[in-house]
LOBA-614116 format. One record per residue (C-alpha): residue number from 1; chain; x, y, z. Coordinates in steps of 0.2 Angstrom, whole numbers, plus 5000, padded with zeros to 4 digits. Layout:
<nodes>
pos:unit:x:y:z
NUM:A:X:Y:Z
...
</nodes>
This chain:
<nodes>
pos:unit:x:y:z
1:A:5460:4951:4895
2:A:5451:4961:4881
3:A:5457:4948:4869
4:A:5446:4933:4880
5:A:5431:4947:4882
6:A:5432:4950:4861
7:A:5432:4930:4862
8:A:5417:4929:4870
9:A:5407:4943:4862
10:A:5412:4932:4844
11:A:5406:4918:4849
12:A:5390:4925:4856
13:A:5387:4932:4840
14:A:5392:4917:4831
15:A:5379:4908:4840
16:A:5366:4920:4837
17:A:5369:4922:4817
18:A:5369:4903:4820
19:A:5353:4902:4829
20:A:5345:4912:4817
21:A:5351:4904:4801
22:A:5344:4886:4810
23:A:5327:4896:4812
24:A:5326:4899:4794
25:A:5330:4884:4787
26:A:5317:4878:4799
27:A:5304:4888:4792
28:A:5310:4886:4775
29:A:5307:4867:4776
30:A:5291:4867:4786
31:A:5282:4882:4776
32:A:5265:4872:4776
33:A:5266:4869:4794
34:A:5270:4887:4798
35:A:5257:4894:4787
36:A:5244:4880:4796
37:A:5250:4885:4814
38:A:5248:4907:4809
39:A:5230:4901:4801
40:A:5223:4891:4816
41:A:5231:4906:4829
42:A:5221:4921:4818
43:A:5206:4910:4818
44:A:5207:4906:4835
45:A:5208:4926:4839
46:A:5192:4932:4829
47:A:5184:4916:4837
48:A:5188:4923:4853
49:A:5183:4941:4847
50:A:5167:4935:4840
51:A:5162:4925:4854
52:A:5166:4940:4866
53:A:5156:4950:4854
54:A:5141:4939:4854
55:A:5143:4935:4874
56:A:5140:4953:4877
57:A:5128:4957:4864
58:A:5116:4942:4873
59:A:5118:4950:4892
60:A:5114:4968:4885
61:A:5099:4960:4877
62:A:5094:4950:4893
63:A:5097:4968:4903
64:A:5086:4975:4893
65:A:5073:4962:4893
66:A:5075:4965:4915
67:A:5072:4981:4912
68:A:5055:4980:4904
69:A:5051:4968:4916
70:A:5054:4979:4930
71:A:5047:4992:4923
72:A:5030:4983:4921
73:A:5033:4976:4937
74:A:5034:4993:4947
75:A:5020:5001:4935
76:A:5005:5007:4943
77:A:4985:5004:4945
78:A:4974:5015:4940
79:A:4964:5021:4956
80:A:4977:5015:4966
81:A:4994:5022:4972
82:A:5007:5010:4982
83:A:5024:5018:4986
84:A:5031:5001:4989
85:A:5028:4994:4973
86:A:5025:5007:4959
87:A:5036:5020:4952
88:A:5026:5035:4944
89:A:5042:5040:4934
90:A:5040:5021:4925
91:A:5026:5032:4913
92:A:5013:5015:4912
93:A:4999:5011:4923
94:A:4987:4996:4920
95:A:4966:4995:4924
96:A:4967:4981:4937
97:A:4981:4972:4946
98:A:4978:4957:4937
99:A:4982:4965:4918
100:A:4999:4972:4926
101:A:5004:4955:4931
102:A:4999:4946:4916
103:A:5008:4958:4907
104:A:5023:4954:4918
105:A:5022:4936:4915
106:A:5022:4939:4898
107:A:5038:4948:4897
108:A:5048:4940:4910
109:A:5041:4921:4898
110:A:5047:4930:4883
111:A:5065:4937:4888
112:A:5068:4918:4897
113:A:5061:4910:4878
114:A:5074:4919:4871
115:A:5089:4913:4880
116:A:5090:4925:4893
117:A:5103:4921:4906
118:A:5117:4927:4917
119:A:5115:4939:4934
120:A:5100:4947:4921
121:A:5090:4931:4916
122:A:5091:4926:4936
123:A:5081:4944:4940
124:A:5069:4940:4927
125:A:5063:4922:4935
126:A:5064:4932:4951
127:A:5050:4944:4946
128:A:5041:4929:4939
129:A:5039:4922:4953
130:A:5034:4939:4963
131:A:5021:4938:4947
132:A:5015:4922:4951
133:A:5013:4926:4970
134:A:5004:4942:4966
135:A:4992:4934:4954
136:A:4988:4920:4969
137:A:4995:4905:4959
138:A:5005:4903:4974
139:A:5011:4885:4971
140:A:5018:4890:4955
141:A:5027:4904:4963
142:A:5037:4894:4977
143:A:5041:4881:4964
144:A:5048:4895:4954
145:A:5056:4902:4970
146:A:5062:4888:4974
147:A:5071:4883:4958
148:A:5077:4899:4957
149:A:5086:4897:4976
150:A:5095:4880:4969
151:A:5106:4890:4957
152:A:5120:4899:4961
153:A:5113:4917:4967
154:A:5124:4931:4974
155:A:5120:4936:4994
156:A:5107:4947:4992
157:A:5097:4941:4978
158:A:5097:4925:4985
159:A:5091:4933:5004
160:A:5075:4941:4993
161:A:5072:4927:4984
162:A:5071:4916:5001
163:A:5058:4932:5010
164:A:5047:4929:4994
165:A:5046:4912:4995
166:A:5042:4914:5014
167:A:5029:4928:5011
168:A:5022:4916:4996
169:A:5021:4902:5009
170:A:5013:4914:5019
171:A:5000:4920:5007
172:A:4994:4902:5005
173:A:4993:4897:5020
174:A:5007:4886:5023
175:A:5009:4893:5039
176:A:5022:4880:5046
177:A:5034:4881:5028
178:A:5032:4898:5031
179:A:5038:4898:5048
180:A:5054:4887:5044
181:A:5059:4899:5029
182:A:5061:4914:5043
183:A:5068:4905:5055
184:A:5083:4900:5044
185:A:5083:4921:5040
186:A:5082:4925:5056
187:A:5095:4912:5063
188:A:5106:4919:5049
189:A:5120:4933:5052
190:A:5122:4948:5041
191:A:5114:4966:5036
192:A:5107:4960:5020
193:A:5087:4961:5027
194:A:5083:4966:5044
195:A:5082:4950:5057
196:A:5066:4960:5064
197:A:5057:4957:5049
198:A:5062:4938:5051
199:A:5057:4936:5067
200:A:5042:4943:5066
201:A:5036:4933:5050
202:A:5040:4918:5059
203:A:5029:4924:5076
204:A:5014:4929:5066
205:A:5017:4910:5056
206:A:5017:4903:5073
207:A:5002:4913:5079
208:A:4994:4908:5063
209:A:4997:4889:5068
210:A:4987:4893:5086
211:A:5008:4892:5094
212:A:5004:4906:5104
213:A:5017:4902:5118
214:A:5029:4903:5103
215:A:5023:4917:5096
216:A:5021:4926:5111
217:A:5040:4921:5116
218:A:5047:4928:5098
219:A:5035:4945:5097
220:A:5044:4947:5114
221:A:5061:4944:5109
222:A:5057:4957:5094
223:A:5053:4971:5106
224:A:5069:4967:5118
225:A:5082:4966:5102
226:A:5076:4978:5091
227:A:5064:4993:5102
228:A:5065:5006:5092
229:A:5061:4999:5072
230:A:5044:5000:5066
231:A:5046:4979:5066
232:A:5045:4983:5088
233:A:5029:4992:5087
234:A:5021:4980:5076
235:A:5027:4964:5087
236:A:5020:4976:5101
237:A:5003:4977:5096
238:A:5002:4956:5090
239:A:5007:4953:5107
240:A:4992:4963:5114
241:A:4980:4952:5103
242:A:4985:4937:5107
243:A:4988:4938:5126
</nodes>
C-alpha cells in the first residue's frame, strides 16, 4: 500500500519536473514572443493608469468649474437680499442682476469650451439654463432645458431640470407648455419635489389660459390633499380670485 502511494507521489512529481522543463524549452524557443507579450501587458497597465489619471484629473477640473459656477450663481445683488438664491457666505456680490448672470453664462460657456463633462459638466448646463431664464432669453433657456432633459440625468436633477423648464415656460408665457410640464410632475409618484407645487403651477397655467373651471377644480384638489403646506394657502387665496 505505501509502495503504490510512493508510486503515485513519483510520478506526480515526475510530471511536474516535466511540466516545468516543457515550460522552459517553451520559453527558451519563443523568447521574442514572450518579451512582445510582457511589453504589450506593462504598456497596457500604464495605459490604464494614465487614462485613470487623466479621467480623474478632467472630473476634478469640471467640479471645479461647477463650483465657480455655483458660486456666481448664488452671489448676491447689491441693494438686494434673496434667501432663496443667494448665499452671503459665497463672499461676491454684483451691481445689478443682469452683471451676475452674464457672469454666470460666462463661466458655465467657458467650463463647457473646455470639455467639461460627466455628473459636473450636466450641473453646469443646468445653471446655464437657470441663467438664460433669469436673464429673460427664455427661448434659449428651454432649448437648453430641454437638451439637457434628453440625456441621461439621475432622478433628482432630472425633476429640477423639468420644474425650470416649466417655470421658463411659464415666464414667457407659454401658459399651455407650461401647464403640461406640471401635469406630467404632478401625475408622477415619488418625494423628489413636492406634488403641491406641481399642482398648483399647473392651476395657475390654467387660470392663466382663462380655464377657470380647471383651475378652480385643481387649486381645490391642492387644499383637500395637501391642507396644511404653505402650497394650500397659496391655492386658498387663487381660489378666492378667481371665484
Amino acid at each position: 500500500m505505501s509502495h503504490d502511494r510512493l508510486s503515485r507521489h513519483d510520478i506526480k512529481q515526475d510530471e511536474f519536473v516535466s511540466g516545468v522543463t516543457s515550460a522552459a524549452h517553451w520559453i527558451e524557443d519563443n523568447r521574442r514572443l514572450v518579451i512582445s507579450g510582457a511589453v504589450a501587458l506593462v504598456c497596457a497597465v500604464l495605459l490604464w493608469v494614465g487614462g485613470q489619471a487623466w479621467w480623474q484629473a478632467r472630473q476634478e477640473k469640471a467640479r471645479q468649474a461647477l463650483g465657480e459656477v455655483e458660486r456666481r450663481y448664488h452671489a448676491g445683488v447689491q441693494g438686494q437680499q434673496d434667501p432663496t438664491f443667494q448665499r452671503p457666505t459665497a463672499g461676491l456680490s454684483y451691481p445689478t442682476p443682469e452683471e451676475k448672470y452674464r457672469a454666470v453664462l460666462e463661466a458655465a460657456d467657458a467650463a463647457l469650451n473646455s470639455s467639461a463633462s460627466g455628473a459636473a459638466g450636466k450641473q453646469i448646463h443646468y445653471y446655464r439654463a437657470l441663467a438664460l431664464r433669469d436673464l429673460g432669453r427664455h427661448e434659449e433657456a428651454a432649448t437648453a432645458l430641454q437638451t439637457l432633459l434628453d440625456r441621461t440625468l439621475a432622478p433628482l436633477p432630472r425633476a429640477l431640470a423639468r420644474v425650470a423648464l416649466a417655470e421658463t415656460y411659464e415666464a414667457a408665457g407659454r401658459w399651455a407648455d407650461a401647464a403640461a410640464v406640471y401635469a406630467a410632475l404632478s401625475a408622477e409618484p415619488g418625494d423628489l419635489f413636492p406634488a403641491e407645487l406641481a399642482l398648483l403651477g399647473q392651476a395657475r397655467c390654467l387660470e392663466r389660459e382663462q380655464k377657470l373651471d380647471e383651475a378652480r377644480a385643481l387649486y381645490q384638489k391642492l387644499i383637500d390633499a395637501h391642507p396644511g403646506s404653505g402650497y394650500a394657502s397659496e391655492a386658498q387665496e387663487r381660489l378666492k380670485q378667481s371665484g
